[in-house]
N, C-alpha and C positions, 0 to 999 in steps of 0.2 A: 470320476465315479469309481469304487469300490468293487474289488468282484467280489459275488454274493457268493455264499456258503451254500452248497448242496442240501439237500434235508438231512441226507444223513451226517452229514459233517456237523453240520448246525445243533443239531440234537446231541451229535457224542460231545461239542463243546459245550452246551448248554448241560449236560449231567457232568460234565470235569467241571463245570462253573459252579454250578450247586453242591457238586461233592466238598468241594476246595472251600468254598464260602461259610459250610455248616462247619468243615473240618477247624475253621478258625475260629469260628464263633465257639464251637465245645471246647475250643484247644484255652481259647479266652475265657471261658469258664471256671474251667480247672484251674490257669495262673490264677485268677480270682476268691479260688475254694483254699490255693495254696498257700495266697498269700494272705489270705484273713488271716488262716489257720498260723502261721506264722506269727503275726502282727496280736495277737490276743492268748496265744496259749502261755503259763508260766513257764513250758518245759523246755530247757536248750534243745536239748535233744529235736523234741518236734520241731524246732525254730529251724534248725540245722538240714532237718530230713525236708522241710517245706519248703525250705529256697534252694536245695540242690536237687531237687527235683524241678521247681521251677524252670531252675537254669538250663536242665533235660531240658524241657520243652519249649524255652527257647533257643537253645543252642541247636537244636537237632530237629525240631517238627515247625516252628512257629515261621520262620524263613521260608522253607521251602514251599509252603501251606500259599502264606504271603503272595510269591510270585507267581505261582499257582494260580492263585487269586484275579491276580491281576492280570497273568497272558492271556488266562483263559477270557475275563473277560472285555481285554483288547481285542481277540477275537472274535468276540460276539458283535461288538459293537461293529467293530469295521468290515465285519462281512455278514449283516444283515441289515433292513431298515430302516432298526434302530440309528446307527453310525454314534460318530464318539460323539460329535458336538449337536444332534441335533434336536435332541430333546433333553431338557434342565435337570431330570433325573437321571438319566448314564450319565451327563459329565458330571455332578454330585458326586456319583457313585466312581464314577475312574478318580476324581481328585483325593476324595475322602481315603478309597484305595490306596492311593498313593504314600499320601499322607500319612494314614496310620501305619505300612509298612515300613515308611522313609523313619518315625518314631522309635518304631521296634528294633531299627537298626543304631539308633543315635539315643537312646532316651530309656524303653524297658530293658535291653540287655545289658550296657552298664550298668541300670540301676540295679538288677539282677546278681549281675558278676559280682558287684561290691558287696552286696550285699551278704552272698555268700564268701568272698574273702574275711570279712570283720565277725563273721560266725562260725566260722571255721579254725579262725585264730584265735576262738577262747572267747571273744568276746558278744555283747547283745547285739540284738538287729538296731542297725544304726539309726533307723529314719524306715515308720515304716509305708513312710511315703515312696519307699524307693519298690517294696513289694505289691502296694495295692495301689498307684496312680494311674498307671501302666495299663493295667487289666480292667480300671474302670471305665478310662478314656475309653480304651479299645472297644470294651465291649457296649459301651454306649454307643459307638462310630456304628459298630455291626449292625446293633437292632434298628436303628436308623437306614442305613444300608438295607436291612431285609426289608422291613416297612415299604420303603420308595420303589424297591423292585417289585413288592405285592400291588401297591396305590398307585405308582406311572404318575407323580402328581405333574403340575405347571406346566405343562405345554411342551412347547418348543422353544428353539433357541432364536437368536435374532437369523442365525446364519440357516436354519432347518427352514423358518418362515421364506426364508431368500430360495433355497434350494424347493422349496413344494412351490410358491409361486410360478414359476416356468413349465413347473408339471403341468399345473391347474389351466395355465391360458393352453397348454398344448391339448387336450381336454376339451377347454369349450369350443377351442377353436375346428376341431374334430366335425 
């Protein structure tokens, strides 16, 4: 068994988890707004100004935000009712977590980096799959992610059913 979260703990992790969660979701917006802007305009220049700015926010906001993301809500889960495995929406939400973080580290940052290397050296934006996959996956992950934290959908897990089972007979048997 888990120790439970205090209320007041539980609530300050609970507004770090929503802080952290929106902070990504906007932060995935903007790579989004930057990378259109990028992928569509004639001018180098803005090609230039909208993937090293990108790169700003992933190199410096999009990580931290990230894990952010994720302690806080390893927190939630393992010190409140919730728990990581016991209902089908937190573990969605910790893998998908995971997931899109483990991406941002191996998949939009390079695609980023290069990006702004091959624009920087004079030349076009190489692939502009490399400034807008990134940010759409992610930000698809998100609203999905928010959704399932509003809805609570599918139950429980096989192992949540196993663990409230022994409540329940402790309960009737009362």
């Amino acid at each position: 068994m888990n120790p439970k979260l205090s209320r007041p703990a539980r609530r300050t992790a609970l507004v770090v988890h929503v802080i952290a969660s929106a902070s990504w979701l906007g932060l995935t917006l903007g790579l989004l707004a930057l990378g259109t802007t990028a992928a569509t305009t004639g001018s180098a220049v803005t090609v230039e100004a909208s993937v090293r700015a990108m790169r700003l926010f992933a190199d410096w906001l999009l990580l931290p935000v990230a894990f952010l993301t994720l302690l806080s809500g390893l927190v939630l889960s393992l010190g409140t009712p919730w728990g990581l495995a016991r209902h089908r929406w937190v573990y969605t939400k910790f893998w998908l977590t995971l997931a899109t973080t483990t991406a941002t580290v191996f998949a939009l940052r390079p695609g980023v980096n290069a990006a702004v290397a091959a624009v920087a050296a004079g030349g076009p934006l190489p692939d502009a799959g490399d400034v807008l996959f990134g940010p759409v996956v992610s930000l698809s992950a998100y609203v999905f992610m928010t959704v399932i934290s509003v809805l609570k959908p599918w139950g429980l897990t096989r192992r949540g059913r196993r663990l409230r089972a022994p409540a329940r007979r402790t309960f009737q048997d009362a």
